[in-house]
MARRO-960634 format. One record per residue (C-alpha): z, x, y; chain. Coordinates in steps of 0.5 Angstrom, whole numbers, plus 2048, in hexadecimal, padded with zeros to 3 digits. Layout:
BEGIN
up Z, east X, north Y, mol A;
...
END
This chain:
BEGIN
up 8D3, east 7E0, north 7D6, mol A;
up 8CC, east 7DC, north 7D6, mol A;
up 8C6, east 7DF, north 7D3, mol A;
up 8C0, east 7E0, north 7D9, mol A;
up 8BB, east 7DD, north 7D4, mol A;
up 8BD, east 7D6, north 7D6, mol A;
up 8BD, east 7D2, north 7DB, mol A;
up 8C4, east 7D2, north 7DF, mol A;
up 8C4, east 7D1, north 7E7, mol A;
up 8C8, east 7D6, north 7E9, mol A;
up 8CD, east 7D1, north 7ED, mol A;
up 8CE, east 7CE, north 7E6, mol A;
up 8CF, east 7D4, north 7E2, mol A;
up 8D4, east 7D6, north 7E8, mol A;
up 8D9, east 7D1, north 7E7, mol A;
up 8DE, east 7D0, north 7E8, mol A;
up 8DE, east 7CB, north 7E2, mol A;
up 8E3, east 7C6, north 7DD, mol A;
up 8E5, east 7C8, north 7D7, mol A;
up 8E0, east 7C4, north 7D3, mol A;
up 8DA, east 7C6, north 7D7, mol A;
up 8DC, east 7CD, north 7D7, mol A;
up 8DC, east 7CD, north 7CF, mol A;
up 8D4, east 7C8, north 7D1, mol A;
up 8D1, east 7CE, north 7D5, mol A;
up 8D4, east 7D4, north 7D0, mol A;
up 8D2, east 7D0, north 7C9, mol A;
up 8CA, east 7CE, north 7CB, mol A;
up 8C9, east 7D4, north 7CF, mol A;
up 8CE, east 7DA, north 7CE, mol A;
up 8D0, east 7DA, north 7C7, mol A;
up 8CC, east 7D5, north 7C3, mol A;
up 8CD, east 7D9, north 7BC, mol A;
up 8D4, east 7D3, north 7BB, mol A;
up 8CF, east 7CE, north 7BD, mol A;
up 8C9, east 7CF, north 7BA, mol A;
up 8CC, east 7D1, north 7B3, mol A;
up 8D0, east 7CA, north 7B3, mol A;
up 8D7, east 7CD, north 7B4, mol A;
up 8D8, east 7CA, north 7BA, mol A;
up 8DD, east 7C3, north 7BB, mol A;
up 8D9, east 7BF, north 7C1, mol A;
up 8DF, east 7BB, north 7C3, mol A;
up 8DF, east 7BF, north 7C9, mol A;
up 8DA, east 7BC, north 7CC, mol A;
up 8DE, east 7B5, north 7CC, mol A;
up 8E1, east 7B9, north 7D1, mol A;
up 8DC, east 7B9, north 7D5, mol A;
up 8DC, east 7B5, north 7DC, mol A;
up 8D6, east 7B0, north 7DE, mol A;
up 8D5, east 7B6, north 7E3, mol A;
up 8D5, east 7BC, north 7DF, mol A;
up 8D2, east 7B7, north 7D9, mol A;
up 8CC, east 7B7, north 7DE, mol A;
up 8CB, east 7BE, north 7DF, mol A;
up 8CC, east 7BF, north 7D9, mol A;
up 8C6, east 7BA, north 7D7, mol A;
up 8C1, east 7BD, north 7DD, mol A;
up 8C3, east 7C4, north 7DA, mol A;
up 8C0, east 7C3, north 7D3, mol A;
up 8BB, east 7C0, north 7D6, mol A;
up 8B9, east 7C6, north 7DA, mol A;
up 8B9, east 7C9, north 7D4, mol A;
up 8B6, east 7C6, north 7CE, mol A;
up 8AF, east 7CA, north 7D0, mol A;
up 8B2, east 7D0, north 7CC, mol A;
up 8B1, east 7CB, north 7C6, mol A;
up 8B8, east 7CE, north 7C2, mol A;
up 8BB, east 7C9, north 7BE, mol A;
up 8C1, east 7CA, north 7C1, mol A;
up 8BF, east 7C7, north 7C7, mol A;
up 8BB, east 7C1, north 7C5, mol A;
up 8C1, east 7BF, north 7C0, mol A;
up 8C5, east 7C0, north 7C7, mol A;
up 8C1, east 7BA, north 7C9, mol A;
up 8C5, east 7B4, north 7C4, mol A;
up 8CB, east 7B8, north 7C4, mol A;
up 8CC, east 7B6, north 7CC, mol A;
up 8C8, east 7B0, north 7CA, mol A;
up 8C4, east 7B1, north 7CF, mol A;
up 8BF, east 7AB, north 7CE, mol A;
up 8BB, east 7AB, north 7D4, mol A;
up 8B8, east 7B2, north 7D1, mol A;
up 8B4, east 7AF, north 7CC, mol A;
up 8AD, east 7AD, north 7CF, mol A;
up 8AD, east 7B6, north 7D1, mol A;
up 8B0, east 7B6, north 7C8, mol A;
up 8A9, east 7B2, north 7C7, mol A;
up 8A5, east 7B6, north 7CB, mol A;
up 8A8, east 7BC, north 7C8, mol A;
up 8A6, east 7B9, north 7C1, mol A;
up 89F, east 7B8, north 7C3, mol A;
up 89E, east 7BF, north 7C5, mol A;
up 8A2, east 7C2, north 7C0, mol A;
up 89E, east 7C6, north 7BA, mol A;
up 8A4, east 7C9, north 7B6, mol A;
up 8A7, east 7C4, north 7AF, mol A;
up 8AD, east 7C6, north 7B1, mol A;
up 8AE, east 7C4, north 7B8, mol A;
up 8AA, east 7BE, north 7B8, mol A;
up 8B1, east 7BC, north 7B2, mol A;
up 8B6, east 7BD, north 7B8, mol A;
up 8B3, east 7BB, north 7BD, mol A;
up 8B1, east 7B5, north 7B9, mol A;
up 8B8, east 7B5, north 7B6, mol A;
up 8BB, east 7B5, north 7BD, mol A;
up 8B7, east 7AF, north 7BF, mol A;
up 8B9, east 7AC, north 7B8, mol A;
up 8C0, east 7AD, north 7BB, mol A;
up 8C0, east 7AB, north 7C2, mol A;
up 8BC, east 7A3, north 7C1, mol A;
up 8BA, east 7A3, north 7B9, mol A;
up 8B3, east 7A5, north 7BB, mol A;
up 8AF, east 7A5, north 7B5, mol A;
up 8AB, east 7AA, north 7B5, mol A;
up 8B1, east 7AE, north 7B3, mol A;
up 8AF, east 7AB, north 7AC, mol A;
up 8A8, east 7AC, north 7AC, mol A;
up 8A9, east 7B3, north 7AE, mol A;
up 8AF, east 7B3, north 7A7, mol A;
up 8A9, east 7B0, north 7A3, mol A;
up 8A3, east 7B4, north 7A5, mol A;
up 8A8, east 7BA, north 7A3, mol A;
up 8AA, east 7B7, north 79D, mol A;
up 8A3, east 7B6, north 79B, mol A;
up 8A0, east 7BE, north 79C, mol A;
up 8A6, east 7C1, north 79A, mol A;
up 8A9, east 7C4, north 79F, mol A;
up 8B0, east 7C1, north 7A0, mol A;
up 8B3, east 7C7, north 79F, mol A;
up 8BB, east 7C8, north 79F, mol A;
up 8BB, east 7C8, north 7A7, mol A;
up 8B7, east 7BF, north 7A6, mol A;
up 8BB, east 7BE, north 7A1, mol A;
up 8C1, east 7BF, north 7A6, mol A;
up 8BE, east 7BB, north 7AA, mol A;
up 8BD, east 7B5, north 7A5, mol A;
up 8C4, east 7B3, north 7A6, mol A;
up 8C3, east 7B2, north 7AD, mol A;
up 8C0, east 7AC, north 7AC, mol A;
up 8C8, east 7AB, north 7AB, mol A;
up 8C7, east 7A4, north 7A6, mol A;
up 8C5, east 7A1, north 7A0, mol A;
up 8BE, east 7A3, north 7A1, mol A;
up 8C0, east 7AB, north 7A0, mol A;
up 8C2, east 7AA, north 79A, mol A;
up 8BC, east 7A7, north 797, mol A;
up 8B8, east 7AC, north 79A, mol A;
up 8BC, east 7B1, north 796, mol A;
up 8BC, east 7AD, north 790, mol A;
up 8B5, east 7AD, north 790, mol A;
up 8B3, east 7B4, north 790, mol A;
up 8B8, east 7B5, north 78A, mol A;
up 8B5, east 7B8, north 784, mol A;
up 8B3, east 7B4, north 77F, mol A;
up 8B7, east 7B8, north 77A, mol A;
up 8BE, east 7B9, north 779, mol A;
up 8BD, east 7C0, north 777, mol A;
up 8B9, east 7C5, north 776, mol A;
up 8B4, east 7C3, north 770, mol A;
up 8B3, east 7C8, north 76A, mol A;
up 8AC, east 7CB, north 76C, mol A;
up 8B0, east 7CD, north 772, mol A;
up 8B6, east 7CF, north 76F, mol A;
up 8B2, east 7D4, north 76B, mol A;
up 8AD, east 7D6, north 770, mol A;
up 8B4, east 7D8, north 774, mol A;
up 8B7, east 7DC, north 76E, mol A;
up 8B1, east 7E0, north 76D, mol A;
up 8AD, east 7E1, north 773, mol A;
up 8B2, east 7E6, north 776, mol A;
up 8B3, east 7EA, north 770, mol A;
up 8AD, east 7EC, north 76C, mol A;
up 8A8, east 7F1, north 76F, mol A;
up 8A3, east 7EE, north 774, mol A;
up 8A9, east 7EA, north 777, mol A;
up 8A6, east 7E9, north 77D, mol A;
up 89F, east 7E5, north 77B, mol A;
up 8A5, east 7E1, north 776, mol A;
up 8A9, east 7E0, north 77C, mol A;
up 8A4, east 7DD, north 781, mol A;
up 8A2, east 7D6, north 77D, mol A;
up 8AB, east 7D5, north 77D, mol A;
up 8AB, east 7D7, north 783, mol A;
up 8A6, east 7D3, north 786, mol A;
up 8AA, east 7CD, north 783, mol A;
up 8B0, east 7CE, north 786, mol A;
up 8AD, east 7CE, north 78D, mol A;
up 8AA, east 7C8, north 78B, mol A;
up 8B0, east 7C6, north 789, mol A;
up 8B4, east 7C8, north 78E, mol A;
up 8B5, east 7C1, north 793, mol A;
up 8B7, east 7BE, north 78D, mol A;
up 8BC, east 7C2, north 78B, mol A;
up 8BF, east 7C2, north 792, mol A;
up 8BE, east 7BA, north 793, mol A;
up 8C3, east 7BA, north 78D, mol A;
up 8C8, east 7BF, north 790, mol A;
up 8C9, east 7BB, north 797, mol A;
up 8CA, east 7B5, north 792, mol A;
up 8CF, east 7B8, north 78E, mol A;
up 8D3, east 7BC, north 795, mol A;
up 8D2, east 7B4, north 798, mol A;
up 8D6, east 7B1, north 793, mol A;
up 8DB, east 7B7, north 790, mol A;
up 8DB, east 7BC, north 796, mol A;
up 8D8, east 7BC, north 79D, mol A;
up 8D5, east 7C1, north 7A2, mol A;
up 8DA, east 7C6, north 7A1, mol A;
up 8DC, east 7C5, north 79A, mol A;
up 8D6, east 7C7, north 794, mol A;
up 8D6, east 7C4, north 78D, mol A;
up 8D7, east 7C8, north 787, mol A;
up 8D0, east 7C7, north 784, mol A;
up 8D2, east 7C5, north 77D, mol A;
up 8D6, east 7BF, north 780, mol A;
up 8D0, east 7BC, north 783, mol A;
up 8CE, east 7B5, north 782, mol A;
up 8C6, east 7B6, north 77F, mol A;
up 8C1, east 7B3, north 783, mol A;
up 8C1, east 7AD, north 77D, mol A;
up 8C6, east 7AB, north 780, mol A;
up 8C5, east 7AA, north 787, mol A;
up 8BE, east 7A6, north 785, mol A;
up 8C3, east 7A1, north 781, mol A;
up 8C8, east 7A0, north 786, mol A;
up 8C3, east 7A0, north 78C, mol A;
up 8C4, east 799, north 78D, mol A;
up 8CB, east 797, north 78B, mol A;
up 8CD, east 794, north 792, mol A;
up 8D4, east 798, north 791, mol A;
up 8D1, east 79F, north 790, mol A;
up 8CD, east 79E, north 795, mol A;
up 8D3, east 79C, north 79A, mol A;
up 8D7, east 7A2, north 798, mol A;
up 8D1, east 7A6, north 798, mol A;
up 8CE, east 7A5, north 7A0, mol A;
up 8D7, east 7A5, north 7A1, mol A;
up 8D6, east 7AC, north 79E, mol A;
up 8D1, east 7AD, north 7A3, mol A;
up 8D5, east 7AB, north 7A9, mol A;
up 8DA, east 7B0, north 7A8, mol A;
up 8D5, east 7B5, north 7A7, mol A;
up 8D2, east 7B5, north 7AD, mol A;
up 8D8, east 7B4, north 7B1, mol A;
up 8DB, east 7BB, north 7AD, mol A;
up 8D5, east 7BD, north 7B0, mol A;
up 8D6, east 7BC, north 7B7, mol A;
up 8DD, east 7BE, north 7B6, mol A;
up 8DA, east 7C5, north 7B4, mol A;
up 8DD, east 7C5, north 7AD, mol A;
END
């Protein structure tokens, strides 16, 4: 079953349909939690005919004025080149943080368009990568994501002892929540390092599906030292390789 709010000419939704382009069709525009959860293998769409893989494409096309994510992430995985200039234009009118990065990312994967990396700095620069852009990051899919998440390490490797104390005492004594606030407010602050520091930590030791045991994580120091030796950085950008292709196999 196809939802009515999306753009399927009749003809098409009818069918009848290959295996591969049904599984298209229920995927993007029926049952899409699989997909927009990152839980679905992609490798069907290799099954595509040239035909279907064309229809496919207009499709999506007709459907990236919805702006769901889903939809403009459609367009790399069909390697739909020809629709980057309507992605540019999409840009250009897109207000939203968070939609100017995937649109930008897919531009990013569909001809390295550097804008992808001017939307990843103006989002590192105003804080608000968030869990969803640090993802992201990785899309850049070489060497260039690591340093990008080497540098928003913090610049400590623990917490430091004002910290640590404040930790301790703002959640126990009268008033806590006036004691919690200035703690808190230094998490936050905190928080794209702390996730810098787990997507390096998973890269090496884990992968998408695989979490680290905080107490096995290389500190943030490390990564700073290491960041230059050629066969860290080998391994490192091998490592990613392997993450995103587990992705597109939805693992």
């Amino acid at each position: 079953m196809l939802k009515d709010s999306y753009d399927v000419p009749e003809e098409v939704a009818r069918g009848p349909h290959s295996a591969a382009f049904s599984e298209f069709l229920r995927n993007w525009f029926g049952d899409t939690g699989a997909l927009t959860h990152g839980e679905l293998d992609l490798t069907f769409l290799e099954d595509l005919t040239p035909e279907e893989l064309a229809l496919a494409r207009e499709l999506v096309r007709r459907n990236l004025k919805l702006k769901q994510n889903h939809i403009i992430e459609g367009v790399s995985a069909l390697h739909d080149v020809g629709a980057a200039p309507i992605l540019r234009t999409m840009l250009e009118e897109e207000s939203d943080a968070s939609r100017r990065l995937t649109i930008a990312g897919v531009l990013w994967k569909l001809a390295k368009d550097p804008v992808f990396i001017e939307a990843l700095d103006r989002a590192k620069a105003s804080g608000s990568l968030g869990p969803s852009g640090m993802l992201k990051v990785l899309w850049l899919d070489d060497a260039q994501a690591i340093d990008f998440l080497i540098d928003l390490l913090p610049e400590e490797d623990g917490e430091s002892a004002p910290w640590r104390i404040l930790r301790r005492i703002s959640f126990r004594l009268p008033f806590r929540p006036l004691l919690a606030r200035p703690y808190l407010a230094h998490v936050h602050a905190n928080e794209e390092g702390m996730l810098a520091l787990s997507l390096l930590n998973r890269l090496e030791f884990g992968g998408p599906s695989n979490a680290v045991d905080r107490e096995r994580w290389r500190p943030p120091s490390d990564y700073r030292k290491r960041r230059h030796e050629p066969a860290f950085r080998e391994s490192m950008t091998a490592a990613l390789h392997r993450w995103n292709a587990e992705i597109k196999n939805g693992r």
